[in-house]
C-alpha positions as CSV (number, residue, x, y, z in Angstrom):
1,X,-47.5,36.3,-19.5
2,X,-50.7,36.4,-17.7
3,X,-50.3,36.0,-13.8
4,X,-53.0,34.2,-11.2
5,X,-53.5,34.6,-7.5
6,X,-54.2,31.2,-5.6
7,X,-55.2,30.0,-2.8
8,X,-53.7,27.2,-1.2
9,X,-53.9,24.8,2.3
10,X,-51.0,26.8,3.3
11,X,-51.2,30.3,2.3
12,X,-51.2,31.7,-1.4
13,X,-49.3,31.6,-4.7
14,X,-48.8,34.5,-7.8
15,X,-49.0,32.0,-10.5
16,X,-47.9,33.0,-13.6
17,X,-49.4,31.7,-16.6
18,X,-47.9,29.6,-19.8
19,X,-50.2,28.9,-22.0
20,X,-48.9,30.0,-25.3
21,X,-47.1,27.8,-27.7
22,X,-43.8,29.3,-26.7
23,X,-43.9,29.8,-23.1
24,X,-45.1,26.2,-22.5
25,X,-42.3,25.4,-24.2
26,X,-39.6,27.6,-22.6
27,X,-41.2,27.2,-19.2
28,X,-38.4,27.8,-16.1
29,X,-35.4,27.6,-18.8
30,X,-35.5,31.2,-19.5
31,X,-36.5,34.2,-17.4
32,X,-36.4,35.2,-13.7
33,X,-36.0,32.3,-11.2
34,X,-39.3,31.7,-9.2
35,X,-39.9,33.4,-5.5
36,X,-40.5,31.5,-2.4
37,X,-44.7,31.8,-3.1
38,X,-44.6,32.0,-6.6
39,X,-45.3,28.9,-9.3
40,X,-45.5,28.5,-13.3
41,X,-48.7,27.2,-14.1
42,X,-48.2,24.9,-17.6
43,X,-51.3,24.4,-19.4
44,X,-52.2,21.9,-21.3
45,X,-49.2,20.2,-20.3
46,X,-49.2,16.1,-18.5
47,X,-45.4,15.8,-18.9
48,X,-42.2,18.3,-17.9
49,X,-38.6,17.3,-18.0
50,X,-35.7,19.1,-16.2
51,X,-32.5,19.4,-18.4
52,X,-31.3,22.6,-18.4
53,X,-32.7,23.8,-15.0
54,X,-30.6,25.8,-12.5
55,X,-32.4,24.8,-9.4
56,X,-34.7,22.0,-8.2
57,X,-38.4,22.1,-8.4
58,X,-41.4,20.6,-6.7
59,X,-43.9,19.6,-9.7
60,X,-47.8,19.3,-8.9
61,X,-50.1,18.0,-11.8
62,X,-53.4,18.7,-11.9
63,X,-56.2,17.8,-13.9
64,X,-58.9,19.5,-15.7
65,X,-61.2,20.2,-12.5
66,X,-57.8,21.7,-10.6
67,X,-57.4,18.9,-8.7
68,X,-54.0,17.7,-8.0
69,X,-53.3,14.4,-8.9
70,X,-49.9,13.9,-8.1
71,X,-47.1,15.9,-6.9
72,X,-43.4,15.5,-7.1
73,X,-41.2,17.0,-4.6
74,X,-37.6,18.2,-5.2
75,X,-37.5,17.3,-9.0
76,X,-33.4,18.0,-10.0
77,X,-31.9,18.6,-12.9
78,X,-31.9,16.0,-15.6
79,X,-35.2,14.5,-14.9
80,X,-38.8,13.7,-16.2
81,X,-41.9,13.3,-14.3
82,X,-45.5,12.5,-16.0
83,X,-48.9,11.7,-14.8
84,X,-51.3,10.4,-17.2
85,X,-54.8,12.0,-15.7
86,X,-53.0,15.7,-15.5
87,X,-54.0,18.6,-17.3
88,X,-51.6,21.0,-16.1
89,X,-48.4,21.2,-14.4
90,X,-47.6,23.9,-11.6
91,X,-43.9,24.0,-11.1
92,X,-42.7,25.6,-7.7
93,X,-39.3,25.7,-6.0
94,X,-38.1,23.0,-4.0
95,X,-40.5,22.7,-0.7
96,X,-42.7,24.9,-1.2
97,X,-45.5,22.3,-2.1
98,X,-45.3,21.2,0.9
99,X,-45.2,24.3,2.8
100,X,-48.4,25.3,1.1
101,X,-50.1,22.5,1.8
102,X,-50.3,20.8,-1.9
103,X,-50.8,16.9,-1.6
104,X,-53.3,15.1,-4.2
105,X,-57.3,15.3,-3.8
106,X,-56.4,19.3,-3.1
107,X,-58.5,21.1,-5.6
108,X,-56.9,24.8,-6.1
109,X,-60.3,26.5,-6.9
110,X,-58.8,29.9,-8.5
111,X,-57.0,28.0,-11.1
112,X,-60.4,25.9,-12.1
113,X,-61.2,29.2,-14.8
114,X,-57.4,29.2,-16.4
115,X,-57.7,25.6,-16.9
116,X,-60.9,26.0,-18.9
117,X,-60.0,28.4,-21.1
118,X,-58.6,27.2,-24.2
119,X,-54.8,27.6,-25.0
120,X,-53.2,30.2,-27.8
């Protein structure tokens, strides 16, 4: 899985990068639990659901200029968020969207050339 650096508002994030078939598909259900200032970027991706998760997550859609659109704090298990205008989903643990500063109109320039590029 490819990783990302990004800068945010508040700080930065390792971002690691699903963009295959399979790992948008598996996503946070399978793997390592994410750190404090680390994210899963999904890509393409407008829609994530929860079942199955061991821990809440904050969920931040952005759309094809990395602009985030709309962000959903402290998403439990059992749930479903969309956003019609997204692109891509970056799914973070519980607060730290907020920590880093992530609120809609941000535009998270270092993710702008992984959102271009076409998926496998």
């Amino acid at each position: 899985m490819a990783h990302a650096t990004c800068t945010t508002p508040g700080g930065a994030l390792r971002v690691r990068v699903a963009d295959t078939f399979i790992t948008r598909g598996l996503g946070l259900l399978v793997g390592t639990p994410l750190e404090a200032a680390e994210g899963l970027l999904i890509a393409p991706c407008s829609s994530i659901h929860t079942f199955g998760m061991r821990y809440a997550i904050d969920v931040v859609f952005i759309d094809r200029d990395a602009r985030i659109v709309r962000v959903c704090p402290d998403v439990k298990a059992g749930r479903a968020r969309f956003a019609g205008k997204a692109h891509a989903v970056l799914e973070l643990r519980a607060g730290v969207a907020a920590q880093q500063g992530l609120t809609a109109g941000v535009r998270l320039e270092a993710l702008a050339p992984v959102l271009a590029a076409k998926p496998s």
